[in-house]
N, CA, C and O of each residue as an XYZ file, in Angstrom:
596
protein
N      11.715    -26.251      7.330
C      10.683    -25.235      7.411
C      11.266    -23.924      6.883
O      12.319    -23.437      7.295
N      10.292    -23.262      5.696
C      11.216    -22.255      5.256
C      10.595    -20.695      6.458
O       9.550    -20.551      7.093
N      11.551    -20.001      6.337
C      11.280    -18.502      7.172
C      10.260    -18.113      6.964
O       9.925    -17.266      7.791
N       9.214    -18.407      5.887
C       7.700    -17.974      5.860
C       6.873    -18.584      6.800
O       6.004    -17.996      7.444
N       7.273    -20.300      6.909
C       6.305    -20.916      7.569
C       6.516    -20.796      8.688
O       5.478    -20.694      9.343
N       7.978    -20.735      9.610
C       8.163    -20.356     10.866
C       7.447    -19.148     11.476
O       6.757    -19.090     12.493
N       7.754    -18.293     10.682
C       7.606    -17.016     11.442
C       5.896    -16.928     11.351
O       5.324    -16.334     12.264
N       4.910    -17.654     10.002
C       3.918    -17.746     10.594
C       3.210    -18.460     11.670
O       2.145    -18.257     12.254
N       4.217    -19.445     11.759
C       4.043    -20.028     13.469
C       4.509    -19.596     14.768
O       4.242    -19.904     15.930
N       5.242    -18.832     14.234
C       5.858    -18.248     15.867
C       4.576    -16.488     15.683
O       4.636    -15.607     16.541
N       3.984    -16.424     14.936
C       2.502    -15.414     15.210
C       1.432    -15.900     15.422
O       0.502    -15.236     15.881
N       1.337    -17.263     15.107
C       0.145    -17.742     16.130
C       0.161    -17.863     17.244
O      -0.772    -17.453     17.935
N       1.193    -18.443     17.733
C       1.507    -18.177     19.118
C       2.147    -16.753     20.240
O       2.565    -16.729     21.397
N       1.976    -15.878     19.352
C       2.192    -14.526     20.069
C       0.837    -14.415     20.665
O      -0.142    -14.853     20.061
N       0.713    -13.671     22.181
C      -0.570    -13.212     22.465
C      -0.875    -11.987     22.216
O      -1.704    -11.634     23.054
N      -0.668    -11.274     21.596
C      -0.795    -10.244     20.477
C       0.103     -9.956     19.546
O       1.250    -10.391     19.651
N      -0.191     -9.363     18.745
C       0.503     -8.569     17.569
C       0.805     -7.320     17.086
O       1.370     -6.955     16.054
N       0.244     -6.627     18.180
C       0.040     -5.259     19.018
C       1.214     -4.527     19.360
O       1.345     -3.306     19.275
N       2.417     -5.703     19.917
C       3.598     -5.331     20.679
C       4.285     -6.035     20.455
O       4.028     -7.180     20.084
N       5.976     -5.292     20.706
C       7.265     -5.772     19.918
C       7.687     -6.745     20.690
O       7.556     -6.594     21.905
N       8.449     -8.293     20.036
C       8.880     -9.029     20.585
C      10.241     -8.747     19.977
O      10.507     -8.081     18.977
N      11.049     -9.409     20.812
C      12.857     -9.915     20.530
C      12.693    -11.181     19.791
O      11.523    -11.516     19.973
N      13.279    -12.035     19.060
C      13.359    -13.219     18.597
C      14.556    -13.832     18.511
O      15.372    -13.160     17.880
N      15.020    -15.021     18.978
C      16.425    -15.197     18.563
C      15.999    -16.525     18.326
O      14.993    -16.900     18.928
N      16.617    -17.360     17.506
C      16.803    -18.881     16.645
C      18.244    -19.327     16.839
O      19.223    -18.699     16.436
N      18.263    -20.270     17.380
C      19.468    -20.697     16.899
C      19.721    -22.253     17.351
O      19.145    -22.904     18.223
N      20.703    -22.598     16.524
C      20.799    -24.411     16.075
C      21.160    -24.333     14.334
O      21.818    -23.392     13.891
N      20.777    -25.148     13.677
C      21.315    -25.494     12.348
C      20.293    -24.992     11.376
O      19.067    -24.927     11.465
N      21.186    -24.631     10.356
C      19.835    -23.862      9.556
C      20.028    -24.500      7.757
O      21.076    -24.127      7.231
N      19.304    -25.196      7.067
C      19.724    -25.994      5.737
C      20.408    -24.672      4.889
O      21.387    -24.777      4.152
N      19.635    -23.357      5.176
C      20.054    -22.290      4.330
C      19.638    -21.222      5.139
O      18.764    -21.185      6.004
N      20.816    -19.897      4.497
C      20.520    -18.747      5.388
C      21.016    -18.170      4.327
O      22.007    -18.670      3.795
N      20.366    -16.885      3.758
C      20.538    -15.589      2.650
C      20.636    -14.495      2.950
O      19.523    -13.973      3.012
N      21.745    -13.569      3.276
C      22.210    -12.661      4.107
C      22.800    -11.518      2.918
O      23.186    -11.811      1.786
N      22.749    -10.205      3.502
C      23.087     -9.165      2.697
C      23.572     -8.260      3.632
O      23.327     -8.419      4.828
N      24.548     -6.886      3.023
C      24.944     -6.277      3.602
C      25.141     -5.084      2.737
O      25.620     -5.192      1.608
N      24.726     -3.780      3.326
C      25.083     -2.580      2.681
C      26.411     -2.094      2.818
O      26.689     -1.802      3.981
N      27.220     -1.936      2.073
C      29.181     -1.718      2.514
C      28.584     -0.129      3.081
O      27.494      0.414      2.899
N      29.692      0.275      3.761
C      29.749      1.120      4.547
C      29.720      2.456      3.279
O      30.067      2.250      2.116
N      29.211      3.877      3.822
C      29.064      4.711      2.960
C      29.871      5.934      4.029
O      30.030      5.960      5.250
N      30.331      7.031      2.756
C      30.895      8.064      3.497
C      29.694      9.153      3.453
O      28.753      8.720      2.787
N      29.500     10.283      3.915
C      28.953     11.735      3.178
C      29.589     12.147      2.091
O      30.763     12.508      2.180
N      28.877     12.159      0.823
C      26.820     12.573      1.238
C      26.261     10.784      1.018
O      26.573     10.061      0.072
N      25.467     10.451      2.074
C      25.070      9.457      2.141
C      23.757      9.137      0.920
O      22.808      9.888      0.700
N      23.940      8.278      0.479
C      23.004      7.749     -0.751
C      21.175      6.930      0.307
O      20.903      6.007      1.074
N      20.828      7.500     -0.044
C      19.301      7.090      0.537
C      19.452      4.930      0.501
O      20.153      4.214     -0.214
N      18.659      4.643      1.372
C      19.139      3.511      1.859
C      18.438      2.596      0.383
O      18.778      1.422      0.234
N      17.456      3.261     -0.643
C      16.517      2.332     -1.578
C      17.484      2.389     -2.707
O      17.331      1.729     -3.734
N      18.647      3.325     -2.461
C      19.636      3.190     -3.876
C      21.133      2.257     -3.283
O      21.918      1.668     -4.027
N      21.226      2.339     -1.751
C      22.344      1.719     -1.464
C      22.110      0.087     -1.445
O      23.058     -0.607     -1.811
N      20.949     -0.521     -1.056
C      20.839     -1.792     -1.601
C      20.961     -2.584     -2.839
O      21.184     -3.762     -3.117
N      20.751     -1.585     -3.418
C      20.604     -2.184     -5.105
C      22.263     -2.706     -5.227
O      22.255     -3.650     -6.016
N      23.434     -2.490     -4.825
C      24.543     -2.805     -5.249
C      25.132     -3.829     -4.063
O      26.219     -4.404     -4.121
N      24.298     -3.909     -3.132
C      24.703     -4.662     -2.183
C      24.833     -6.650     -2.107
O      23.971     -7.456     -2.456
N      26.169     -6.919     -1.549
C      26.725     -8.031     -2.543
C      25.359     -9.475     -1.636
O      24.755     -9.516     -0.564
N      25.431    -10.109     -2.479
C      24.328    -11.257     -1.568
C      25.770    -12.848     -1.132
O      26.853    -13.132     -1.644
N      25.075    -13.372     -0.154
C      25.937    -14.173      0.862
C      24.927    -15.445      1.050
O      23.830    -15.298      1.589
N      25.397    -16.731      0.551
C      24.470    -17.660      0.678
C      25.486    -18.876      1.524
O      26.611    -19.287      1.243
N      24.527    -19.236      2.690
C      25.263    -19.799      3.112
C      24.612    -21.794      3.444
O      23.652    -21.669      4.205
N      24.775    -22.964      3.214
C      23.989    -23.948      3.320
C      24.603    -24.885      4.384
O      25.764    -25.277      4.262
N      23.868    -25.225      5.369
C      24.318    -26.458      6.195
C      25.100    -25.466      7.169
O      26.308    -25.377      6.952
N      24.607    -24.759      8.145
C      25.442    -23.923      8.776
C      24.595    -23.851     10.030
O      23.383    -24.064     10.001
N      25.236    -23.558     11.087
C      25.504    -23.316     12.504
C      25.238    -21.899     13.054
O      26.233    -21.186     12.929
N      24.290    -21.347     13.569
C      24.430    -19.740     14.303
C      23.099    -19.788     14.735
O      22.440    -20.734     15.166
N      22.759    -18.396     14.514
C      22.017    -17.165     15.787
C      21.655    -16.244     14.658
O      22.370    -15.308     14.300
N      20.080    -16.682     13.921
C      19.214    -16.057     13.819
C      18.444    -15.328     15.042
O      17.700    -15.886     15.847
N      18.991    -13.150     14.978
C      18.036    -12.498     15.828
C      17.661    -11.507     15.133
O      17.919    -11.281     13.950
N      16.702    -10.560     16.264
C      15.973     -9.538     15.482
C      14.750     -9.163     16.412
O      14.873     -9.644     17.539
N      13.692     -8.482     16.233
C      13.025     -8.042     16.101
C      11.751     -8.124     15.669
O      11.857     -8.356     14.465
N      10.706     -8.072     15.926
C       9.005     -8.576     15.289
C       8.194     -6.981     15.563
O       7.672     -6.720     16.646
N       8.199     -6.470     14.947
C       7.347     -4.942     15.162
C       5.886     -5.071     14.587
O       5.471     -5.280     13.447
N       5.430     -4.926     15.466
C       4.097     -4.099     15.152
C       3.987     -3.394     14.145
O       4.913     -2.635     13.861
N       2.570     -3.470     13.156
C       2.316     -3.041     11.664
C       1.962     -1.474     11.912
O       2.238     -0.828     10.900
N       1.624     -0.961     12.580
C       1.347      0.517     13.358
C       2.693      1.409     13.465
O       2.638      2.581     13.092
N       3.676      0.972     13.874
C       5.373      0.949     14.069
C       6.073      1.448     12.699
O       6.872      2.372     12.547
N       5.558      0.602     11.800
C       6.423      0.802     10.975
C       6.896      2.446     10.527
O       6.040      3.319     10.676
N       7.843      2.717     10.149
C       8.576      4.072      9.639
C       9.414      4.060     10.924
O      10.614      4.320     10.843
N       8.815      3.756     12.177
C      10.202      3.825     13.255
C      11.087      2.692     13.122
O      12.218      2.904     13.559
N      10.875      1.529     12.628
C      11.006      0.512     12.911
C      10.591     -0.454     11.353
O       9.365     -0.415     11.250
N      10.993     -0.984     10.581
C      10.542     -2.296      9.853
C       9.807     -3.395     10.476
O      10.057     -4.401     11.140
N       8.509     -2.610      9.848
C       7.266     -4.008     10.800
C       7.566     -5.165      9.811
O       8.083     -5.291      8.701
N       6.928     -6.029     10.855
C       6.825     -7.588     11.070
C       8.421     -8.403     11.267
O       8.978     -8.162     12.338
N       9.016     -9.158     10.480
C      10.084     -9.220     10.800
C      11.571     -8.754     10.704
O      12.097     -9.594      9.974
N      12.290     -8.055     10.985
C      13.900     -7.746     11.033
C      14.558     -8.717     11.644
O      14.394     -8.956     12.840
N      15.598     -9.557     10.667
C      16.523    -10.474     11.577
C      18.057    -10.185     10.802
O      18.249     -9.555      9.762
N      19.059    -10.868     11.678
C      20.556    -10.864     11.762
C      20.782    -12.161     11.295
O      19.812    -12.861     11.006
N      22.010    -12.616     11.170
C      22.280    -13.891     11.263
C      23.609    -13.995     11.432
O      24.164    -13.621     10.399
N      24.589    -14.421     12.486
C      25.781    -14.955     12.952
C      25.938    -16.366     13.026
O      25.157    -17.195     13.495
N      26.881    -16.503     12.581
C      27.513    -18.340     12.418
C      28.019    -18.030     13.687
O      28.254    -16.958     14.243
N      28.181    -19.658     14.156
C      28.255    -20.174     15.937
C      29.853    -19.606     16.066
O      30.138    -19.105     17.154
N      31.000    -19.655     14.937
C      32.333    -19.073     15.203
C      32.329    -17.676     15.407
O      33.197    -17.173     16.121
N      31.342    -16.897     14.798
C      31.312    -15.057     15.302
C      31.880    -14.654     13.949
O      32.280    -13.502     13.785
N      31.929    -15.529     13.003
C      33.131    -15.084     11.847
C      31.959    -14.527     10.673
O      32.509    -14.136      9.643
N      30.991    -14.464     10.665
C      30.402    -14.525      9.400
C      28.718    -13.371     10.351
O      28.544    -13.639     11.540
N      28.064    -12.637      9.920
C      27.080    -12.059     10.032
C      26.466    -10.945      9.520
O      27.035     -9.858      9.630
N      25.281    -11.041      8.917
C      24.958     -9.966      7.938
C      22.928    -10.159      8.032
O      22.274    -11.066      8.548
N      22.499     -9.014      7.371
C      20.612     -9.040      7.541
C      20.290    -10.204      6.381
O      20.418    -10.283      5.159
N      19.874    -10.931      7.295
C      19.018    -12.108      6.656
C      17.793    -11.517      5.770
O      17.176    -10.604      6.317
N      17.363    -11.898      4.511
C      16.345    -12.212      3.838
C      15.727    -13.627      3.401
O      14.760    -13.816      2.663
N      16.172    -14.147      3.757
C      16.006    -15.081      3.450
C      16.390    -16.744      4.224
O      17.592    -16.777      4.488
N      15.633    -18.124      4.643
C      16.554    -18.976      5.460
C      15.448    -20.185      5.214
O      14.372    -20.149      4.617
N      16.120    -21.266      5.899
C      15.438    -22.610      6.300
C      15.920    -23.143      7.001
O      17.055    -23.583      6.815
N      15.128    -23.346      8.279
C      15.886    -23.795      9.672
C      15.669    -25.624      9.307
O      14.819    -26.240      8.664
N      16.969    -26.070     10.123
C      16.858    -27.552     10.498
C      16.228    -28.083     11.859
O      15.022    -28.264     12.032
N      17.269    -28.315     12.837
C      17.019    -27.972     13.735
C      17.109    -26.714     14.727
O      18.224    -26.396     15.139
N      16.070    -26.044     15.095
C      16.702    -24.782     16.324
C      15.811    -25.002     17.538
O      15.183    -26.039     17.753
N      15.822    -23.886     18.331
C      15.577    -23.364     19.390
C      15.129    -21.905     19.560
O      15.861    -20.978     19.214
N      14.022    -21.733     20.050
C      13.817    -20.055     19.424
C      13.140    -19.600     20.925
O      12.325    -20.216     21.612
N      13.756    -18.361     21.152
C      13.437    -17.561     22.330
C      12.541    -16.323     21.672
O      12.796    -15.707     20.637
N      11.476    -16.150     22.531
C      10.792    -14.899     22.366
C      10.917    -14.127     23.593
O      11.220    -14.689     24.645
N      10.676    -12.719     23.517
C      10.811    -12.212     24.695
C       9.848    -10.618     24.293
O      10.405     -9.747     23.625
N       8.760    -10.477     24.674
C       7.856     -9.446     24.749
C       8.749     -8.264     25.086
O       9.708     -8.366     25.852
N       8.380     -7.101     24.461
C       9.394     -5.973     24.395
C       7.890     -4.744     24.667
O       7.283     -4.201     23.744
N       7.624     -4.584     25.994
C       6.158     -3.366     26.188
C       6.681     -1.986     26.351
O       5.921     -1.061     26.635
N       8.370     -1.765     26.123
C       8.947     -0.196     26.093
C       9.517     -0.009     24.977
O      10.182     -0.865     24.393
N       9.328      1.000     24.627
C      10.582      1.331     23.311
C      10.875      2.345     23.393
O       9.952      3.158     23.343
N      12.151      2.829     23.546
C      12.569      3.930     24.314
C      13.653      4.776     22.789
O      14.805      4.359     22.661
N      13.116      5.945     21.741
C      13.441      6.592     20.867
C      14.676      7.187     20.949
O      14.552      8.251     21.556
N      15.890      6.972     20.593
C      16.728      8.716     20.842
C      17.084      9.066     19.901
O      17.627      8.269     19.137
N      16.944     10.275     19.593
C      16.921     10.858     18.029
C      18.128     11.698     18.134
O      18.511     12.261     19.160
N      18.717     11.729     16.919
C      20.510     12.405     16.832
C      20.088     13.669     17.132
O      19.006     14.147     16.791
N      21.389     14.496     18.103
C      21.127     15.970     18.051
C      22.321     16.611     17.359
O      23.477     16.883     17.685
N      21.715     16.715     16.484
C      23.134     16.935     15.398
C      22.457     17.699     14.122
O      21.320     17.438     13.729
N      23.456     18.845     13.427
C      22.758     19.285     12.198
C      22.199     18.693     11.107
O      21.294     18.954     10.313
N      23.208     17.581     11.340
C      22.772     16.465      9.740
C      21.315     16.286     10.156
O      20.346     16.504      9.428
N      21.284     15.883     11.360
C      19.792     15.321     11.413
C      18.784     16.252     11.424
O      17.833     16.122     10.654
N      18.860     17.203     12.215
C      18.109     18.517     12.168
C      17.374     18.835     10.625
O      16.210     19.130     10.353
N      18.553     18.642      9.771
C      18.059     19.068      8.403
C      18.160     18.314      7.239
O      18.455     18.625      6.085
N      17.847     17.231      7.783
C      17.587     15.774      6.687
C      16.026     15.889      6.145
O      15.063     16.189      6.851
N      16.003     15.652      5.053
C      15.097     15.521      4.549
C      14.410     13.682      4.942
O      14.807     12.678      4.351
N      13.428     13.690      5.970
C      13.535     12.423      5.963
C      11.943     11.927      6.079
O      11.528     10.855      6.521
N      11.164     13.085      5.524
C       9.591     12.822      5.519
C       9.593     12.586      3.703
O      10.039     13.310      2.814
N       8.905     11.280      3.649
C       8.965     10.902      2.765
C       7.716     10.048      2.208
O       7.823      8.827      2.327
N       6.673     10.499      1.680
C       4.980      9.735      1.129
C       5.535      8.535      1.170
O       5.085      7.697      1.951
N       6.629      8.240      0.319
C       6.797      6.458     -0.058
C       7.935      5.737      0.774
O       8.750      4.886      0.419
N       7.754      6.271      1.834
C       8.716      5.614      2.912
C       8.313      3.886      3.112
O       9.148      2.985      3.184
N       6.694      3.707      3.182
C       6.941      2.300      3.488
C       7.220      1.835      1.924
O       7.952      0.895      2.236
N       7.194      1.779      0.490
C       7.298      1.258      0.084
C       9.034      1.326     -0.350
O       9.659      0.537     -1.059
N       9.498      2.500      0.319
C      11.144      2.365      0.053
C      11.882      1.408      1.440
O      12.964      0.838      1.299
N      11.333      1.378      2.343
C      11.604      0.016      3.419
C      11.109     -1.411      2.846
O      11.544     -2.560      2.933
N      10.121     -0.874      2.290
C       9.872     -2.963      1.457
C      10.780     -3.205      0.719
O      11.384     -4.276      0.672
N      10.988     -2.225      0.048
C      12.272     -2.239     -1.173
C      13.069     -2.648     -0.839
O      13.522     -3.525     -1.575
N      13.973     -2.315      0.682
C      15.383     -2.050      0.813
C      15.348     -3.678      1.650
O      16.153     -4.569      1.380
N      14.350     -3.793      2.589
C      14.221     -5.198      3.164
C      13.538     -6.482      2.001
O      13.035     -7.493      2.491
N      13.570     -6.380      1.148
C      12.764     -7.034     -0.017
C      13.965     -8.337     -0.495
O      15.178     -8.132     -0.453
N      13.363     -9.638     -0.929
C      14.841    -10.629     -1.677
C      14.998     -9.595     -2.808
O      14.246     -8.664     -3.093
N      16.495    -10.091     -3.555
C      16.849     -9.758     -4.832
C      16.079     -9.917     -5.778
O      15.799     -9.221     -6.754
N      15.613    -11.301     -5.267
C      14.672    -11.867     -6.417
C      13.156    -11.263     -6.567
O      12.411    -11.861     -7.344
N      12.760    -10.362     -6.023
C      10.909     -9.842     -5.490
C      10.858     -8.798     -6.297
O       9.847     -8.097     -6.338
């Protein structure tokens, strides 16, 4: 089952779509497509230019702990609506943001999330970031988007 068809089955069975769930998967997965932004110093590069160089990680016939997140379409700009996931191999040795997967066998926990509790940096950087931005959701599709899209 590829990550499209799951996750449209694990939203039919949500009793709304309204509110944030937790998600975790885990058991054997045929494929898992994982990425990672390398670490940046100041002045930090906006997150739609730091993906573009970011190395891709394919992994087949593997063992871990697909988790994450399911946000609400209302949410988004706090949060990347619909799905955000992780992915850790069962040794702890390997983990990076999934785009991509196909589970074999798993096991998947949901867990309704009705608080979300904000804390925003109190710090100058943040104070005076430029961080209102018209094309914010389409620079989060971007940055959460396959290589290939």
């Amino acid at each position: 089952m590829t990550a499209l068809e799951l996750e449209e089955e694990i939203d039919c069975i949500l009793p709304s779509k309204n509110i944030f769930y937790a998600i975790r998967i885990d058991g054997s997965f045929k494929k898992v497509q994982t990425r990672t932004v390398e670490k940046q110093e100041k002045p930090y590069v906006p997150m739609v230019e730091a993906v573009k160089s970011q190395p891709i990680f394919d992994f087949d016939d593997i063992q871990g702990t697909i988790a994450g997140f399911r946000t609400p379409q209302y949410a988004h700009g706090i949060a990347v609506s619909g799905y955000h996931l992780h992915f850790i191999d069962e040794d702890r040795r390997v983990g990076r943001h999934v785009f991509d997967y196909t589970v074999d066998q798993v096991t998947i926990r949901i867990s309704q999330k009705m608080h979300m509790n904000l804390h925003l940096p109190d710090t100058q950087d943040f104070f005076q970031a430029d961080i209102d931005r018209a094309d914010l959701a389409q620079q989060i599709a971007s940055a959460e988007s396959s290589p290939d899209k």
